[in-house]
KOLLUM-89187 format. One record per residue: z, y, x of N, C-alpha, C, O in turn. Coordinates in steps of 0.2 Angstrom, whole numbers, plus 5000, padded with zeros to 4 digits. Atoms other than C-alpha are relative to their C-alpha. Layout:
KOLLUM-89187
ZYXZYXZYXZYX/...
***
This chain:
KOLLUM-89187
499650025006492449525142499749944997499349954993/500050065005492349345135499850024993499950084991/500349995007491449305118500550024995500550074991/499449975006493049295108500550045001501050034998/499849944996493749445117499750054994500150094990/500349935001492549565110500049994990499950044987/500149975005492549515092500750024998500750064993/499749995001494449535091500350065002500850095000/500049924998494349695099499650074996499750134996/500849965002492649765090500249984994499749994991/499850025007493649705073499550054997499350105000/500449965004492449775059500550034996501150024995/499549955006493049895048499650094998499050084995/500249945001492450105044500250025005500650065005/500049964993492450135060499650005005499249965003/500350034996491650115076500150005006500350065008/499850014996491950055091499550035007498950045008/500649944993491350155111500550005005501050025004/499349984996492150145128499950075002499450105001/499749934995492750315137500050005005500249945006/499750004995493050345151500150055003499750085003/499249984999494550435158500050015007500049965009/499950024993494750475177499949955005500349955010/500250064997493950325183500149944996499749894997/499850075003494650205171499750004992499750054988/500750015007493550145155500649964994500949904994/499550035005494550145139499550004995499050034995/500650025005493850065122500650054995501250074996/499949945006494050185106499849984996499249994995/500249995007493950155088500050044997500650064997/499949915001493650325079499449994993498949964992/500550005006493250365063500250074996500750104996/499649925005493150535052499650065003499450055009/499949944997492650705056500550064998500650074992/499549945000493750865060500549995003500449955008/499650004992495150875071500149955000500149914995/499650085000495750745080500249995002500350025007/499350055002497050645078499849955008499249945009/500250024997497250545095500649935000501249955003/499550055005498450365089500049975008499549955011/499850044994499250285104500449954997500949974994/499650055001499850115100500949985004501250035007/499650024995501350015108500049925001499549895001/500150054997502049865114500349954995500849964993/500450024995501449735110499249984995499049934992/500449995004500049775102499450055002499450075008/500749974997498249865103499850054995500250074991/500149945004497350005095499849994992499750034988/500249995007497049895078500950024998501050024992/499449995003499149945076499850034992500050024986/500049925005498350115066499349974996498950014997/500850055003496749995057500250064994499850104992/500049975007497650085040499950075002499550104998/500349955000497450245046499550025003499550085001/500849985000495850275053499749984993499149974992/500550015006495450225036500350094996499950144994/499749955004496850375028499850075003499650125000/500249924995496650515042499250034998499250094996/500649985004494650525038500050024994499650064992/500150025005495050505021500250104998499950134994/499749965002496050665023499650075005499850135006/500549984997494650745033500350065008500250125010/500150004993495150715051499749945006499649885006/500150074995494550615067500349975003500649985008/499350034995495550485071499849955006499549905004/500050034996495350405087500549975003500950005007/499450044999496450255089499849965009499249955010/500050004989496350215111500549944999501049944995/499550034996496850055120500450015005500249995011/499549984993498250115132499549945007499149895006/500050024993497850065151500249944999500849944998/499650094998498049865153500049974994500449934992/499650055007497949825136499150004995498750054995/500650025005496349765123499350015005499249985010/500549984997494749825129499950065003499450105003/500149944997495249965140500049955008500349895008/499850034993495149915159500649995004500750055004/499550034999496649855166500150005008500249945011/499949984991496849915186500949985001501449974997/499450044998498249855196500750055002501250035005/499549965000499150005195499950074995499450084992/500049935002499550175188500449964991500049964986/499750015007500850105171500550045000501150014998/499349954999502050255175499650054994499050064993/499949965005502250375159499750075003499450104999/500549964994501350525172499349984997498950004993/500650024998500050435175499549974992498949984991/500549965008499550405156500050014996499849994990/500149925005499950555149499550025002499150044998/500749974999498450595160499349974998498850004999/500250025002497650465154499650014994499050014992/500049975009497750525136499750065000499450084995/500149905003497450715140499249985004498750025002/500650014996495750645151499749984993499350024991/500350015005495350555134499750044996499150034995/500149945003495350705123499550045004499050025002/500449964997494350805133499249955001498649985001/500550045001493150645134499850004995499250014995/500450015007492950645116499850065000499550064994/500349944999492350825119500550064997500350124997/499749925001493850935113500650005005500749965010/499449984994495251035122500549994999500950005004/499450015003496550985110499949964995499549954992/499950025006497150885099500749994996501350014998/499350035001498550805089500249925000499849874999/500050064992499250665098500749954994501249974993/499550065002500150515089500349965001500349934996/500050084998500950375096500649984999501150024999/499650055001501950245093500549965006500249945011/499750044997503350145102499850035009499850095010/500349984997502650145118499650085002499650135006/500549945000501350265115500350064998500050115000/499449955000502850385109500150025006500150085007/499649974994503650385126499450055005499550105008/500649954997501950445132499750044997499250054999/500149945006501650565117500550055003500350115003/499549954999503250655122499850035008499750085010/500349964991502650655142499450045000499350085004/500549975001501150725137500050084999499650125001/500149945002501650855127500350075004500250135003/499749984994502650915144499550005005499550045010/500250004993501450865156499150064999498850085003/500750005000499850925147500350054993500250014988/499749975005500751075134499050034997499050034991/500649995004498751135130499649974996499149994993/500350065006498150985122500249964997499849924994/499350035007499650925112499950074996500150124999/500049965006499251035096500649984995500950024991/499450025005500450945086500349935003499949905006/499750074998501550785091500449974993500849994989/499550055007502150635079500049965005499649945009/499750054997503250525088500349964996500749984992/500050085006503350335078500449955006500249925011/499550064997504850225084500250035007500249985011/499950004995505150325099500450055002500150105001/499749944995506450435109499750035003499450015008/499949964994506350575117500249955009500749935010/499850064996506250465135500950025003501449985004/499050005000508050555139500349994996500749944997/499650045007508850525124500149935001500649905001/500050085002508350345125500349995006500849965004/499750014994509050345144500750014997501149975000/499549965001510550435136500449934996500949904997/499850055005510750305122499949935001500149894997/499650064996510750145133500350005003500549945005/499550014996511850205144500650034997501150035001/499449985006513250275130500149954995500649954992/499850045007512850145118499749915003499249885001/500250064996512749975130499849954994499349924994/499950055004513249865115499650024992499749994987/500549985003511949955104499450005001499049954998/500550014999510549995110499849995006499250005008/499950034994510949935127499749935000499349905003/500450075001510649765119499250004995498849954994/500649985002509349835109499350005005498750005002/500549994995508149845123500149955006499949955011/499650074993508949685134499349965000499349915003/500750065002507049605131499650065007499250035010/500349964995506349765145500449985006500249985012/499850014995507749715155499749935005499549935011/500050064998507349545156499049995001498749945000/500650005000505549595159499950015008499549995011/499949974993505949655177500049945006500049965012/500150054995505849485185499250015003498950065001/500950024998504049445193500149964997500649944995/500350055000502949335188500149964992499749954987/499850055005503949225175500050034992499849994988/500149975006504049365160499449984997499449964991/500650035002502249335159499849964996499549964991/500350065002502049165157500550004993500349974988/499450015007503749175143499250044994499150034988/500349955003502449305136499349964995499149974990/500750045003500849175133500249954998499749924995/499750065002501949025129499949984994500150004989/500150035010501348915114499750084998500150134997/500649955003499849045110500450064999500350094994/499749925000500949205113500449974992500249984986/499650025005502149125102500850085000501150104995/499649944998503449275108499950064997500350094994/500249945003502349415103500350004992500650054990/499850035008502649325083500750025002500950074999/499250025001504349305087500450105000500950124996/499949924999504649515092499650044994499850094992/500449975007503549565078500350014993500450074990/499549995002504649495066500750014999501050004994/499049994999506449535073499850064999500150084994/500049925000505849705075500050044994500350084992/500249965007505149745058500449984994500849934994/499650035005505749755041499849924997499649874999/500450085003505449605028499450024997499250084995/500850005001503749565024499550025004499050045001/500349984992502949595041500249985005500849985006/500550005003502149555049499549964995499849904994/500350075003500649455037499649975007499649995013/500250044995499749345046499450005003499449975009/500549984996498149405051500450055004500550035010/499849984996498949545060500549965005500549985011/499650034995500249425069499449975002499349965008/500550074994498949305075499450075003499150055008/500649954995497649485081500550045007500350075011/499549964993499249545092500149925005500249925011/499650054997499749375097499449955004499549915008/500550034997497749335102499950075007499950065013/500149954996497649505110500250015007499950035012/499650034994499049475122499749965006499649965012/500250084995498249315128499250035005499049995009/500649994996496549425136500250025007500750055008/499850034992496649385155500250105002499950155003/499749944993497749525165500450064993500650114995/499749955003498549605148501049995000501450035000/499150024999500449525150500150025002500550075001/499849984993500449565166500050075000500650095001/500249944999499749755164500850044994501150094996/499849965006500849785147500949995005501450035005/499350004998502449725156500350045005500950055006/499749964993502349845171500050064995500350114998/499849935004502449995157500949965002501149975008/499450025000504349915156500249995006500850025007/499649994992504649885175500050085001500550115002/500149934996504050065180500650024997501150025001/499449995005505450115165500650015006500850075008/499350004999506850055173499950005009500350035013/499650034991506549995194499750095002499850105008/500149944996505850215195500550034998500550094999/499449945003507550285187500250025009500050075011/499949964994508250305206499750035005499950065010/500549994994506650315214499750095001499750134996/500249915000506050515220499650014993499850064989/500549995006504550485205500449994996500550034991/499549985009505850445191500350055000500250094995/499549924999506950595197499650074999499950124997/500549935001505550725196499849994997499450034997/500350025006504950645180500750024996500750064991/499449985004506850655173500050075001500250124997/499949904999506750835179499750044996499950084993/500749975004505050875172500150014993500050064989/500050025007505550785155500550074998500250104993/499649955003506850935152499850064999500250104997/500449935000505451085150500049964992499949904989/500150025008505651095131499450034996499150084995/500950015004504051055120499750054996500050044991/500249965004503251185112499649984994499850014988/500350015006502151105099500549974995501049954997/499450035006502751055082500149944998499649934995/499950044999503350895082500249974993500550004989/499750075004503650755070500249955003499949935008/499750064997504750615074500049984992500250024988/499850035004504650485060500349915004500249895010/499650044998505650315062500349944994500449954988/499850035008506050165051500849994998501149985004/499749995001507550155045500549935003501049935005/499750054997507949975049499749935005499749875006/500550014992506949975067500749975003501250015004/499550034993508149855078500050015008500550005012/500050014995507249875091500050085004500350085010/499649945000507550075093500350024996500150044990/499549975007509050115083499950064996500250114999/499949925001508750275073500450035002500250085005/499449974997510350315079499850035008499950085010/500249994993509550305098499450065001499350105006/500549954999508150415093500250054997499950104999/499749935004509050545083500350045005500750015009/499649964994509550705096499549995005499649995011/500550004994507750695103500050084999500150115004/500349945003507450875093500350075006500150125008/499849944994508550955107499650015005499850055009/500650004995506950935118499650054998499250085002/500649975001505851035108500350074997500950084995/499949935001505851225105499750004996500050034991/500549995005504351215093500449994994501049994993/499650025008504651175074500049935001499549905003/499950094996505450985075500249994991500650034988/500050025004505350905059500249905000499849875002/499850075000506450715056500049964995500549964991/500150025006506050605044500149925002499949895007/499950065000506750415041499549964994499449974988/500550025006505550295032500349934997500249874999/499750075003506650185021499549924999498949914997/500450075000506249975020499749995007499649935009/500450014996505350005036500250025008500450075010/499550034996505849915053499450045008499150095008/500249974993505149965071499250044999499050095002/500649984999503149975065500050034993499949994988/500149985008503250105048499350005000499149994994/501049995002501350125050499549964997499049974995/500450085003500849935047500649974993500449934989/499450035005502549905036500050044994500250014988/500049965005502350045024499650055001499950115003/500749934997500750155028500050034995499850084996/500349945005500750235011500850065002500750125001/499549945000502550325015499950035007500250085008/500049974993502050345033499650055000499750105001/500649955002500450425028500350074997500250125001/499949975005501250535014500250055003500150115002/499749974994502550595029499350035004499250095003/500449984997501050615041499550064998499650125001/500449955002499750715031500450044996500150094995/499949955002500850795022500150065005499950115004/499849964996501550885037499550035005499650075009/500849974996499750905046499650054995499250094997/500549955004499150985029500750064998500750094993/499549945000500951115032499750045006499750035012/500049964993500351265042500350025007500150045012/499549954995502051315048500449954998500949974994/499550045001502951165047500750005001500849985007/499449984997504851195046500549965003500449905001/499750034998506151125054500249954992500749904993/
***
């Protein structure tokens, strides 16, 4: 990794940075706190400083939070395959067991949501509890582009338009990841993002082989829906979740509609708890950390969390 790679990956802060590794594949970790752990999956198009506020809160609240760069993205290695929702849930549940427990409670965001939800399916003994951040249930979301074209059909028209070759990419590094800026603030509410974090997603982007890696998350999406592996993944997706879930969401997220995420709860058996985080647009965690927080720890520090 290049000099000015590693300081924007290795950002200082109350934490400390270590790679893992996973099944063959070597992911970087920032983690900070002791007591359970918390395992925070970012999304697109971003890296594991999304959650920089909370590895400061989650310790604070005396848990381990381990923030992970997904596969192809920051300081994790970036192989030229395996960006299918399967392949890192496995990714994730190898993680956990890297940091040395059998479980944890499992985070993620955007992104990192759709593969929190497969997780909790593919790997039901080390999903302790799930918070899904801006993200459907993956059928729902399949349900809510194809019933609501002109909603969240065009809400998602930027993964369509990801499915070319080659050319996505280059639109993606243009004028220094001018793009990244541009999706950061459509998606979010006002006031976000500030400017050091737009210019740490918008350099992040630019490390050799991450466009490429983050955009095959969005091809697998759509060109595996007919293929045998989306069909046994849409099959699979239907075993209902046993842990207790949280879904939080901002309220005025354009880039998943609440509306598109609302009627995941019918996925899960466990205790499903939904919570809207007003003022705050696709990233509530970097846009209003202290109410995401307040939502977060309060329902980690409920035993029996109810519906």
């Amino acid at each position: 990794m290049a000099g000015h790679d590693t300081s924007l990956i290795e950002a200082d802060g109350p934490w400390t940075h270590r790679a893992v590794s996973a099944g063959g594949t070597r992911f970087h970790v920032a983690e900070a706190g002791d007591g359970p752990l918390v395992l925070l999956l970012h999304g697109f198009p971003e890296f594991w400083w999304s959650w920089h506020n909370q590895l400061v809160s989650l310790p604070a609240a005396g848990f381990r939070a381990a923030a992970i760069d997904l596969r192809g993205y920051g300081g994790s290695d970036k192989p030229p395959r395996g960006y299918d929702l399967v392949t890192l849930a496995g990714d994730a549940a190898g993680l956990v067991r890297a940091l040395g427990e059998a479980g944890a409670i499992v985070v993620g965001h955007d992104w990192g949501g759709l593969l929190a939800w497969t997780m909790a399916v593919y790997h039901p003994k080390i999903v302790q509890r799930l918070a899904v951040v801006s993200a459907p249930h993956p059928l729902r979301l399949r349900q809510s582009v194809r019933g609501d074209p002109r909603g969240q059909g065009w809400a998602t028209r930027h993964t369509l338009g990801f499915q070319v070759p080659m050319w996505p990419e280059r639109r993606l590094l243009r004028d220094d990841a001018a793009l990244v800026g541009r999706l950061l603030h459509e998606w979010s509410g006002p006031g976000w993002p500030d400017e050091r974090s737009e210019r740490m997603f918008r350099k992040a982007v630019q490390i050799p082989g991450t466009a490429h890696c983050a955009l095959e998350y969005h091809r697998w999406l759509i060109r595996s829906q007919p293929r045998p592996d989306g069909i046994r993944y849409a099959h699979r997706m239907r075993t209902p979740i046993q842990a207790p879930t949280l879904q939080l969401h901002g309220a005025l997220d354009t880039c998943t509609l609440p509306g598109s995420a609302q009627g995941s709860g019918r996925y899960v058996a466990g205790p499903y708890r939904w919570k809207l985080i007003e003022g705050a647009g696709h990233f509530p965690h970097e846009e209003r950390p202290h109410a995401f927080d307040a939502q977060l720890l309060g329902w980690l520090a409920d035993p029996e969390p109810e519906r």
